[in-house]
VOMI-213603 format. One line per field, with one value per atom (N, C-alpha, C): atom name; residue in one letter; y, x, z. Coordinates in pm, 1 decimal, decimal comma. Example, Ala and Ser with C-alpha at 12.3 -4.5 7.8 and 13.67 -1.06 7.14 Angstrom:
atome = c(N CA C N CA C)
residu = c(A A A S S S)
y = c(-569,0 -450,0 -330,0 -225,0 -106,0 3,0)
x = c(1319,0 1230,0 1320,0 1285,0 1367,0 1290,0)
z = c(780,0 780,0 780,0 708,0 714,0 787,0)
//
This chain:
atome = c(N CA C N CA C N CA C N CA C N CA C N CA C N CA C N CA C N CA C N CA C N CA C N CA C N CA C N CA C N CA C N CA C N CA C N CA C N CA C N CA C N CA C N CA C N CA C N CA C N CA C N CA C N CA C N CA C N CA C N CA C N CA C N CA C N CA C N CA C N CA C N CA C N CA C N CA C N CA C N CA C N CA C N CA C N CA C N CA C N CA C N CA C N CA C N CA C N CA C N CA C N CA C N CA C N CA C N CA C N CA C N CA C N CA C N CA C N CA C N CA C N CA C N CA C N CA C N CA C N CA C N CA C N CA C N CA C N CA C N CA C N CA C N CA C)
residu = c(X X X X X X X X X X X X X X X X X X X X X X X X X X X X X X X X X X X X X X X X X X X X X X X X X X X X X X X X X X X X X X X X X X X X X X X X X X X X X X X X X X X X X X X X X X X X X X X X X X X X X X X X X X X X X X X X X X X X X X X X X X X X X X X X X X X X X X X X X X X X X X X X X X X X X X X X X X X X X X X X X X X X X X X X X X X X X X X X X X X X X X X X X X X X X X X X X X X X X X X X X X X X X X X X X X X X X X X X)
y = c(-117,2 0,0 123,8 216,6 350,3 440,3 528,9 640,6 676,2 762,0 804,1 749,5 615,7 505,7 491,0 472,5 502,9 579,6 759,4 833,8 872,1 835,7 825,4 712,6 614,2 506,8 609,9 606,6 661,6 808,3 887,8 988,9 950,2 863,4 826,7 717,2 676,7 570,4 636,8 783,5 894,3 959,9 1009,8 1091,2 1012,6 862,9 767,9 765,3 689,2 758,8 849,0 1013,6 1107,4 1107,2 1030,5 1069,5 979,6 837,6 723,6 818,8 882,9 991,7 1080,3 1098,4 1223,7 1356,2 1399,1 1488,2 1551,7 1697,3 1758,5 1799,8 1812,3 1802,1 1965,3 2072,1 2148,3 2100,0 2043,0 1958,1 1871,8 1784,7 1719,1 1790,7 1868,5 1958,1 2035,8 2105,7 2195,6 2121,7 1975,9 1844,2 1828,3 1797,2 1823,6 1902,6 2057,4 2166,2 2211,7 2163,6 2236,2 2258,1 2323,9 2383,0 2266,9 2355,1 2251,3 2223,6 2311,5 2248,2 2173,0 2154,8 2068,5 1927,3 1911,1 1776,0 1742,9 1888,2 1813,5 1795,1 1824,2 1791,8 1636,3 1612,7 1487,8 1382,0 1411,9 1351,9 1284,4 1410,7 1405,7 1327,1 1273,3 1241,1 1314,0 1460,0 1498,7 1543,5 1498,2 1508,3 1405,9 1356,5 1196,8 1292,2 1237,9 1313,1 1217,4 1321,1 1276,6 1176,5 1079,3 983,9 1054,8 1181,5 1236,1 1228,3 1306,7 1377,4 1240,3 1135,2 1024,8 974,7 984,2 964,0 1046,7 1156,0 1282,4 1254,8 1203,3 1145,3 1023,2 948,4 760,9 847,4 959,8 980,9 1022,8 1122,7 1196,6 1154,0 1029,4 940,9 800,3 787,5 681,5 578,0 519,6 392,1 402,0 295,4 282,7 303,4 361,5 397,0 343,4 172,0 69,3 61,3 100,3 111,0 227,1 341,0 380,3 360,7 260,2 241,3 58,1 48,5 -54,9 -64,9 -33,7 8,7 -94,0 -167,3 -261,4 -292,0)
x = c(85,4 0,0 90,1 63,7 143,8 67,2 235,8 157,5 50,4 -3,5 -96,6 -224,3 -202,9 -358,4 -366,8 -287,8 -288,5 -366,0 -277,5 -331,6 -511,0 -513,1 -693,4 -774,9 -722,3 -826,4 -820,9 -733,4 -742,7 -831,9 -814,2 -888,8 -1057,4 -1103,1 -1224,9 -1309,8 -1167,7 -1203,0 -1240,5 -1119,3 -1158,2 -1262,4 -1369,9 -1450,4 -1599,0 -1570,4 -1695,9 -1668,5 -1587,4 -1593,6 -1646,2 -1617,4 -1666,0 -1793,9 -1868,6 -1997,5 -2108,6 -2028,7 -2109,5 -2114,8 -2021,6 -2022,4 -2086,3 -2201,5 -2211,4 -2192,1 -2036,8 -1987,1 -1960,7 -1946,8 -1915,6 -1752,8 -1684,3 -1556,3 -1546,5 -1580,8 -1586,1 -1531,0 -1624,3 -1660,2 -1568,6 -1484,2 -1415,5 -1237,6 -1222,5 -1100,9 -1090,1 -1211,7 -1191,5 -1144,1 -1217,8 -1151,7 -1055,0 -963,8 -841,1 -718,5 -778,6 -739,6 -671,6 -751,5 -672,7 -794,8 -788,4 -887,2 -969,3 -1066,6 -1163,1 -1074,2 -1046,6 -944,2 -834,9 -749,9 -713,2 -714,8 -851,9 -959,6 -963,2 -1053,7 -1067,9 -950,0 -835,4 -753,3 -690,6 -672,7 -668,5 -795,5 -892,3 -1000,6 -1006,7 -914,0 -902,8 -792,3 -704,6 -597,6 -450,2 -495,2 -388,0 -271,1 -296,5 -152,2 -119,3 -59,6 32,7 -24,9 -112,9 -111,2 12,7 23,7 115,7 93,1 142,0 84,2 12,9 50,1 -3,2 -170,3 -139,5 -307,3 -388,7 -288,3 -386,3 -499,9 -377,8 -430,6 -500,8 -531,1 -647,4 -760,0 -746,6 -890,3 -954,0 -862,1 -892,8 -951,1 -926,5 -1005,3 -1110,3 -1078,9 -1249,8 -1336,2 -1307,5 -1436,4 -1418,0 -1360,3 -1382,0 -1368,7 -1248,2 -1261,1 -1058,0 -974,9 -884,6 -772,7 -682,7 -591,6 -604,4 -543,5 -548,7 -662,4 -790,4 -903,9 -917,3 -826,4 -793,2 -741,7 -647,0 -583,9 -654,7 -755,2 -796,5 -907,6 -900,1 -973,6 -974,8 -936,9 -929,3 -1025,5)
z = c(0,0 0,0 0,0 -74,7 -62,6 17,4 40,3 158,2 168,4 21,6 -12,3 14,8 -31,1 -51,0 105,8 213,0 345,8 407,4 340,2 397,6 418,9 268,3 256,7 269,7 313,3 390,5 539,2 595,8 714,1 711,8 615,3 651,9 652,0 540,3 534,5 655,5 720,7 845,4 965,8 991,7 1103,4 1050,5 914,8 950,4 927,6 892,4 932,4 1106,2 1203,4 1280,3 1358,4 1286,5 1377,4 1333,0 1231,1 1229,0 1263,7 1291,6 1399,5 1523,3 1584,9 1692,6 1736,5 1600,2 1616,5 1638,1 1602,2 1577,6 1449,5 1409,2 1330,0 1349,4 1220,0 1226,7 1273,1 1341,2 1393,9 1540,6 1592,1 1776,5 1731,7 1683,4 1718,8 1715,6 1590,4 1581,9 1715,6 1755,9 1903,3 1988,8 1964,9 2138,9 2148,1 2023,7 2011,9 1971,8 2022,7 2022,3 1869,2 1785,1 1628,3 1562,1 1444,4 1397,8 1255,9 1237,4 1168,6 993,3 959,6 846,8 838,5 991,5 1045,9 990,8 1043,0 1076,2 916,7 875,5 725,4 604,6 653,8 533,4 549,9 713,7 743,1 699,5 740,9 663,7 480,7 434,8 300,7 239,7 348,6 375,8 299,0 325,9 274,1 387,5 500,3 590,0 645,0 698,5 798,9 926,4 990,8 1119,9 1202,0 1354,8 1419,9 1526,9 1585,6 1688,9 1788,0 1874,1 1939,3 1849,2 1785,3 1679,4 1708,5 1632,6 1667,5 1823,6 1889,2 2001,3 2064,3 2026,1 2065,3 2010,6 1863,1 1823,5 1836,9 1941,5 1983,1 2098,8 2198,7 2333,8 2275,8 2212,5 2168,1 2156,6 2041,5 1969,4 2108,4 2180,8 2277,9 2248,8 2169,9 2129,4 2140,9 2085,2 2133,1 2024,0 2030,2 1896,9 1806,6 1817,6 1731,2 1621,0 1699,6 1613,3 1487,9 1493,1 1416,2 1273,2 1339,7 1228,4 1176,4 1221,6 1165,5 1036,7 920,5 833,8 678,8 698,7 596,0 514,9)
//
């Protein structure tokens, strides 16, 4: 798999995710103190977020890092 094809499973895995959650990528960027374009370019998977980032959005949405990155 390349970076890329990575980056955008993951972005489409975090904003199914935030929307089983019921959150708007507004309320979830504020939880983890960065802003809503933030959220959505990761969403779009146009950045590598950082392990930290990750792990701000495994508390938010309440489920456990790993699950993040589980998107197959």
């Amino acid at each position: 798999m390349t970076k890329d094809t990575f980056l955008k499973l993951l972005g489409k895995h975090v904003a199914r995710l935030r929307k089983e959650a019921g959150l708007s990528q507004t309320e979830l960027a504020l939880r983890c103190d960065k802003d809503r374009q933030s959220l959505n370019r990761l969403e779009k998977g146009r950045i590598n977020p950082s392990a930290f980032y990750l792990s701000q959005l495994a508390e938010e949405l309440k489920i456990p890092v790993k699950n993040l990155l589980d998107f197959e």
